[in-house]
DONU-57943 format. One line per field, with one value per residue (C-alpha): residue number from 0; residue in one letter; x, y, z. Coordinates in pm, whole numbers. Layout:
% DONU-57943
fikol	NUM / ... .
bamar	a / ... .
X	X / ... .
Y	Y / ... .
Z	Z / ... .
END
This chain:
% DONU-57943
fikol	0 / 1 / 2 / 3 / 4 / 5 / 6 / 7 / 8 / 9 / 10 / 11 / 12 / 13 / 14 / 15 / 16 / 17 / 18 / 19 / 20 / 21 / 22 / 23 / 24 / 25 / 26 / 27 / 28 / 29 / 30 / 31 / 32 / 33 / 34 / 35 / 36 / 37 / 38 / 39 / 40 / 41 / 42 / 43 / 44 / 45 / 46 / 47 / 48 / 49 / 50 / 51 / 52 / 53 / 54 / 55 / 56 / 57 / 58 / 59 / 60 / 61 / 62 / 63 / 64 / 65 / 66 / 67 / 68 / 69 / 70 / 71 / 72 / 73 / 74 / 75 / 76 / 77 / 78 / 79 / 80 / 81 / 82 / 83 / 84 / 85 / 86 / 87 / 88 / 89 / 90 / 91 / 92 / 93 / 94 / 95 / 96 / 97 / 98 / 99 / 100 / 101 / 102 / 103 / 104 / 105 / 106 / 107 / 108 / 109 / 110 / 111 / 112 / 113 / 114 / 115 / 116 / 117 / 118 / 119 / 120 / 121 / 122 / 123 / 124 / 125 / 126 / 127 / 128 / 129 / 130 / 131 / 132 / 133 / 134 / 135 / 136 / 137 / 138 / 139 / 140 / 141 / 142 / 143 / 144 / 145 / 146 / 147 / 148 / 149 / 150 / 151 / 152 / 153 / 154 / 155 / 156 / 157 / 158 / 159 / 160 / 161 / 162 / 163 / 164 / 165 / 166 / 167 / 168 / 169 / 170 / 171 / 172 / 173 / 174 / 175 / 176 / 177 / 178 / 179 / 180 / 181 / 182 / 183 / 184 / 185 / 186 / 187 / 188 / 189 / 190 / 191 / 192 / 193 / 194 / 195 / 196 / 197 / 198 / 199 / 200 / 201 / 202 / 203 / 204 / 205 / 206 / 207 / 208 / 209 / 210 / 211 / 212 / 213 / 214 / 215 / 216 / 217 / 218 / 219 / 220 / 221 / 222 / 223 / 224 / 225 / 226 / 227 / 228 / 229 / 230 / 231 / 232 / 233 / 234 / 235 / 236 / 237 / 238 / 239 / 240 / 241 / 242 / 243 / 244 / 245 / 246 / 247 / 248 / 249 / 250 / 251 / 252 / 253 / 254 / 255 / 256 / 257 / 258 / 259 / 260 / 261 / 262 / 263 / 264 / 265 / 266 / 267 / 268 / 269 / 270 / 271 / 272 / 273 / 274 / 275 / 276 / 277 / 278 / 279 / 280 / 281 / 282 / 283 / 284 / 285 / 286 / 287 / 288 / 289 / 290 / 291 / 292 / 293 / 294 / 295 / 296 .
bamar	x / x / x / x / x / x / x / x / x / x / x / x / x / x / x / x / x / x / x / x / x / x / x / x / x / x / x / x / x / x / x / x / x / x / x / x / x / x / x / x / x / x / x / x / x / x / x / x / x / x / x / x / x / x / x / x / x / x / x / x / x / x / x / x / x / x / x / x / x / x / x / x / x / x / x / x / x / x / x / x / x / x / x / x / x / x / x / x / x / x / x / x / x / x / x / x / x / x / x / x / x / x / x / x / x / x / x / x / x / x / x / x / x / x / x / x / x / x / x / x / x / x / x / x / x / x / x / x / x / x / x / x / x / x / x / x / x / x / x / x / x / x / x / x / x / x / x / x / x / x / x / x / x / x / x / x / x / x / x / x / x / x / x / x / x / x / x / x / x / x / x / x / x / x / x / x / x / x / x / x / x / x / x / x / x / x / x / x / x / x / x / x / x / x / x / x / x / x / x / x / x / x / x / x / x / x / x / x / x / x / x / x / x / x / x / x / x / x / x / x / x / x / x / x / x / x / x / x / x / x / x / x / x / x / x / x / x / x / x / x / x / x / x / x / x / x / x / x / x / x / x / x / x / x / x / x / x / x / x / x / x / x / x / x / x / x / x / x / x / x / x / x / x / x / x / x / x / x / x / x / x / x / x / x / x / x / x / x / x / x / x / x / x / x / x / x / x .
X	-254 / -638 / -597 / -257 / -377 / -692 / -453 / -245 / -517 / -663 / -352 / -159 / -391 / -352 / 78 / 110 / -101 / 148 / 468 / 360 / 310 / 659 / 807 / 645 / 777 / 1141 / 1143 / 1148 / 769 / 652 / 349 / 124 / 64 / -90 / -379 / -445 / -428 / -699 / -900 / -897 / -939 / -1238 / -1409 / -1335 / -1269 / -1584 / -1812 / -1677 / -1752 / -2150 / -2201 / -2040 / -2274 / -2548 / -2541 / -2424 / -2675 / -2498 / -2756 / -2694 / -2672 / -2395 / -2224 / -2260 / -2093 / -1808 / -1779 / -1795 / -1449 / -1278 / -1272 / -1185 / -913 / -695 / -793 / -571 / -321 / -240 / -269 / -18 / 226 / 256 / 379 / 633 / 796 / 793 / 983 / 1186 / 1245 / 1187 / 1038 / 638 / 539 / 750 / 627 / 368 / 120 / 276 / 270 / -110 / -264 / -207 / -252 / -655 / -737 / -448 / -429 / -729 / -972 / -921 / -779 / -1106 / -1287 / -1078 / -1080 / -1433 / -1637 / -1896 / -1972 / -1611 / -1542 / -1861 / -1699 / -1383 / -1553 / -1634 / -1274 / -1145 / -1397 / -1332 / -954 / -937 / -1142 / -868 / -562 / -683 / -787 / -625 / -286 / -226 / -240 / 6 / 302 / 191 / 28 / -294 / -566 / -886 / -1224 / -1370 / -1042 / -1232 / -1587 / -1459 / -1315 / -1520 / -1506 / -1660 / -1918 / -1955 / -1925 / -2219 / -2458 / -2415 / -2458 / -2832 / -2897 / -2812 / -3004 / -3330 / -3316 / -3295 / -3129 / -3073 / -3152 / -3040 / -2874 / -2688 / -2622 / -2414 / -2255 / -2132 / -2054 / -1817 / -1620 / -1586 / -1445 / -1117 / -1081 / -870 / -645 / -556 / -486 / -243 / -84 / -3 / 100 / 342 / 490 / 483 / 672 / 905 / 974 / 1073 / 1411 / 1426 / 1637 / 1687 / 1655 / 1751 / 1517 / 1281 / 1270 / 1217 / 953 / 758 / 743 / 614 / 366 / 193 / 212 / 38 / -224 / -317 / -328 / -564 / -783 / -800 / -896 / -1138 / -1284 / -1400 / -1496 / -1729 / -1879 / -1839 / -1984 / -1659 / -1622 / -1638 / -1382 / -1219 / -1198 / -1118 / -794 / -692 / -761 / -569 / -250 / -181 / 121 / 232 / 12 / 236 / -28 / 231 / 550 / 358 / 237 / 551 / 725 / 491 / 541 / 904 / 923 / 1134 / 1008 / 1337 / 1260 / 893 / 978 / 1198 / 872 / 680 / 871 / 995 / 678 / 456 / 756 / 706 / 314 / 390 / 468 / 267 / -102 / -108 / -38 / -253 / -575 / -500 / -566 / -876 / -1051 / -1140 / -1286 / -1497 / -1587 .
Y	-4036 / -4023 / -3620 / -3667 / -3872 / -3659 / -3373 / -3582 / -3732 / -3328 / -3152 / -3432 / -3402 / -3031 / -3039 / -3354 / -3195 / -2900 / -3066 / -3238 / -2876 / -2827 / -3171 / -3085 / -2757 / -2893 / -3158 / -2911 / -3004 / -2685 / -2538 / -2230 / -2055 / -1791 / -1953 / -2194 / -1894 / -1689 / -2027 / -2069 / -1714 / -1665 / -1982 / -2234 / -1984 / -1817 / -2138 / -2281 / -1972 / -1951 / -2290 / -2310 / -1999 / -2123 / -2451 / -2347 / -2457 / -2176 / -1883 / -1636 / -1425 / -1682 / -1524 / -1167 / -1166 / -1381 / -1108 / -834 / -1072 / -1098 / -732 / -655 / -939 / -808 / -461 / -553 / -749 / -457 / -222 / -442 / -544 / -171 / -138 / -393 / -291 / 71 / 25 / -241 / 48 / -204 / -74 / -68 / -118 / -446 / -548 / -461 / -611 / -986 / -968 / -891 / -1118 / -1527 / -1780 / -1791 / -1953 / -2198 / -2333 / -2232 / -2340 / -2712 / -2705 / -2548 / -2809 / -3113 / -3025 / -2872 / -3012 / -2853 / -2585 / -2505 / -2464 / -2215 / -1998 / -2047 / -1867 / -1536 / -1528 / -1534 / -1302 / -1046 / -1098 / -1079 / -728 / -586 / -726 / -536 / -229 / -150 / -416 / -263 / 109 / -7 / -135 / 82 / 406 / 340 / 138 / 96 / -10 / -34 / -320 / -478 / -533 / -626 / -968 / -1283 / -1390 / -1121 / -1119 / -1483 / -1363 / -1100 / -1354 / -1633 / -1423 / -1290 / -1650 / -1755 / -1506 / -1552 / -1914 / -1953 / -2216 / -2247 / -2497 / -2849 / -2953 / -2580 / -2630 / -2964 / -2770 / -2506 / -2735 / -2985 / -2609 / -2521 / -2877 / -2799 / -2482 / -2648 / -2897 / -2653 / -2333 / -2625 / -2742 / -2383 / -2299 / -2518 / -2419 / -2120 / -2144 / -2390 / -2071 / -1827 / -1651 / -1580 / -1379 / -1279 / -1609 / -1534 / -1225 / -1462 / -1686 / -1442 / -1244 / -1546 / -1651 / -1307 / -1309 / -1659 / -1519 / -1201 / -1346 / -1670 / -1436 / -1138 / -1442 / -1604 / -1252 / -1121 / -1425 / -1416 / -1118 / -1185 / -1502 / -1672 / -2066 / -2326 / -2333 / -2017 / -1933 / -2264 / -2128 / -1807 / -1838 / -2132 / -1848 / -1582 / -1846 / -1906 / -1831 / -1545 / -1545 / -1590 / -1233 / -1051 / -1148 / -1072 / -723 / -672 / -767 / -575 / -212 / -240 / -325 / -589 / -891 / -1122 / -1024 / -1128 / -1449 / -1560 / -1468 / -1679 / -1938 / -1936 / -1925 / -2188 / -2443 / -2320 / -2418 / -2780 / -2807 / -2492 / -2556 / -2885 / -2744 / -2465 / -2755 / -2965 / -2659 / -2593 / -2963 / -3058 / -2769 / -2821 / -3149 .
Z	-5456 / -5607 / -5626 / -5796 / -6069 / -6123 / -6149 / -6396 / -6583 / -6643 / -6769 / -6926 / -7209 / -7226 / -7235 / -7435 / -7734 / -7669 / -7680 / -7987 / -8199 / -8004 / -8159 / -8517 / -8535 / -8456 / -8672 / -8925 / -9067 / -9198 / -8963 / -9152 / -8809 / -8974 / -9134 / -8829 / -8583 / -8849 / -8855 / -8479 / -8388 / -8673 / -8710 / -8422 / -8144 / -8160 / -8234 / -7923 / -7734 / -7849 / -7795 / -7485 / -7385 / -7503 / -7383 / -7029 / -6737 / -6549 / -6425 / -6627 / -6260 / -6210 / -6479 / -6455 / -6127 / -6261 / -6568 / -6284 / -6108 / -6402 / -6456 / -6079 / -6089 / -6391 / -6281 / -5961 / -6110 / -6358 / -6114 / -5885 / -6213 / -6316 / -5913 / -5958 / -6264 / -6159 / -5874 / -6051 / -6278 / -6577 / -6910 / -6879 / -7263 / -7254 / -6888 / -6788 / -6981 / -7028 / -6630 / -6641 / -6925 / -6947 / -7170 / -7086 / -7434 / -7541 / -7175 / -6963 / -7203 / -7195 / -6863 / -6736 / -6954 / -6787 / -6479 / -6429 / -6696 / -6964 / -6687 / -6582 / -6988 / -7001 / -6703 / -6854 / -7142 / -6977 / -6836 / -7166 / -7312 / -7095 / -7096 / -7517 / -7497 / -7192 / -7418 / -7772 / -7597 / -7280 / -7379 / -7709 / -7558 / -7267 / -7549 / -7816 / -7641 / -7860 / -7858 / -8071 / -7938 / -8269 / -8337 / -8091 / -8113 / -8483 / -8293 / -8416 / -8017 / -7897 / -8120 / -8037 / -7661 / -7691 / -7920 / -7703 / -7402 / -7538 / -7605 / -7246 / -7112 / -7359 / -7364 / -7726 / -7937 / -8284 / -8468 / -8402 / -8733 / -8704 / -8320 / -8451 / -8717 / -8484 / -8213 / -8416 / -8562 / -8181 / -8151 / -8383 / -8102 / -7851 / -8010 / -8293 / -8019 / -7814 / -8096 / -8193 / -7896 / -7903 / -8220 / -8133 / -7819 / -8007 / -8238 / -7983 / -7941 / -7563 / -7403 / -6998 / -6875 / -6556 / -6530 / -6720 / -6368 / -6100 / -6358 / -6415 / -6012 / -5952 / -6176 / -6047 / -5692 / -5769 / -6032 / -5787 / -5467 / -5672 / -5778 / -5439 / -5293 / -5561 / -5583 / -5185 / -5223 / -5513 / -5338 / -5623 / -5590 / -5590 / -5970 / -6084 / -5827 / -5928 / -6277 / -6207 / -6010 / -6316 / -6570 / -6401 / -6321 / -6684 / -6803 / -7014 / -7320 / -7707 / -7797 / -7555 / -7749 / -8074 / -7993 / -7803 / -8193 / -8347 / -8106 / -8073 / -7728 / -7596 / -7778 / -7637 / -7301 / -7320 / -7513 / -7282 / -7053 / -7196 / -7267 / -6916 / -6745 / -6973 / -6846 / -6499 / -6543 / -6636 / -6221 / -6084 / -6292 / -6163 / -5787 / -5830 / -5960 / -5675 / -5430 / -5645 / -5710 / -5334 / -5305 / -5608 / -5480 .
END
């Protein structure tokens, strides 16, 4: 009963501040998605990420070999989700990459951050980093057949990423009335990236509901079980791997429906994707964190 409420008390939070973009957006109260999503992704997003980094008490050691996970993890799961729709015979610029990349900002941010504290959100960090740079280079060129490393390094956030990472390593620290500054913009990150998220969700047009389901269960089972294993075989302490499995069982991220819009692929099919598997996670994340806190503890 203790776990249960811990579990409750971490991502209640997280899906409340969701379902309330979700209730804004369909009471009709107009929501400029655009210019929160460029503030988050340009000011917040990356303010929160070099503070987080350079705040961390994590050895920076600690880090590199959850950097080196992350990239072996979605390394597998694409590797394992371009299997599956292969021989599903399902189309791979519309599949393939929603089946690989999850929500790891919008929901394993402040999940991380509830559930494993100021460290847990600086893990949390690298997960995402590394995630963002596979999704503009290697997720555009699966939908669209190109993709732009230059588009990349041009992200605020991994900018942020890189800066706070030679400040974690170094040991510097700005500058405490600028530390403040930064830290209170990093603040607006999370609430504004939930409450968008659930507008955004609120906005979809699914279609293949049915596919939707089966879709959505496969990609939690392969995700949580590449995790699990790269994770062991990493060695990674009990929060990193903690975080890392959360990360990688996120739900299909709203960036797949967009670029999946924006290519011509099968934007229905991956809405109903998404919007399919973020309801699954209101009863799997919770699941998934109770398998993960005692072992944290």
């Amino acid at each position: 009963m203790e776990l249960a409420l811990t579990v409750a008390g971490i991502v209640a939070p997280v899906f409340l501040i969701a379902g309330a973009g979700f209730a804004w957006c369909r009471s009709g109260t107009p929501y400029p998605t655009e210019f929160v999503t460029r503030l988050a992704m340009t000011l917040a997003v990356p303010c929160l990420i070099f503070t987080a980094l350079m705040e961390t008490q994590i050895d920076p050691a600690a880090l590199t070999a959850l950097s080196l996970a992350s990239l072996a993890a979605y390394a597998l799961v694409l590797g394992l989700s371009w299997a599956v729709v292969a021989i599903l015979r399902l189309d791979r610029r519309s599949f393939v990459a929603p089946l690989t990349f999850g929500n790891t900002g919008n929901l394993g941010l402040p999940l991380a951050l509830f559930a494993f504290g100021e460290i847990g959100l600086g893990y949390a960090v690298v997960v995402f980093a590394v995630m963002a740079v596979m999704t503009f280079t290697i997720g555009i060129w699966l939908v669209s057949g190109t993709g732009s490393v230059r588009a990349v390094l041009r992200e605020p956030m991994v900018g942020a990423t890189l800066l706070g990472t030679l400040f974690l390593v170094q040991g510097w620290t700005t500058p405490d009335w600028l530390t403040n500054t930064l830290r209170l913009a990093g603040q607006m990150a999370i609430p504004l990236m939930l409450l968008t998220l659930g507008v955004a969700v609120a906005r979809l047009k699914p279609g293949r509901i049915g596919q939707a389901v089966w879709l959505s269960g496969v990609k939690l089972t392969l995700c949580i079980a590449a995790g699990v294993l790269v994770g062991r075989v990493f060695g990674l302490d009990p929060v990193a791997f903690g975080v890392l499995v959360l990360q990688l069982a996120t739900p299909v991220a709203v960036t797949s429906y967009l670029l999946a819009e924006r290519y011509d692929a099968d934007a229905n099919a991956v809405a109903g994707l998404v919007m399919v598997s973020t309801a699954m996670s209101v009863a799997a994340l919770p699941i998934t964190l109770s398998f993960l806190l005692p072992g944290v503890s």
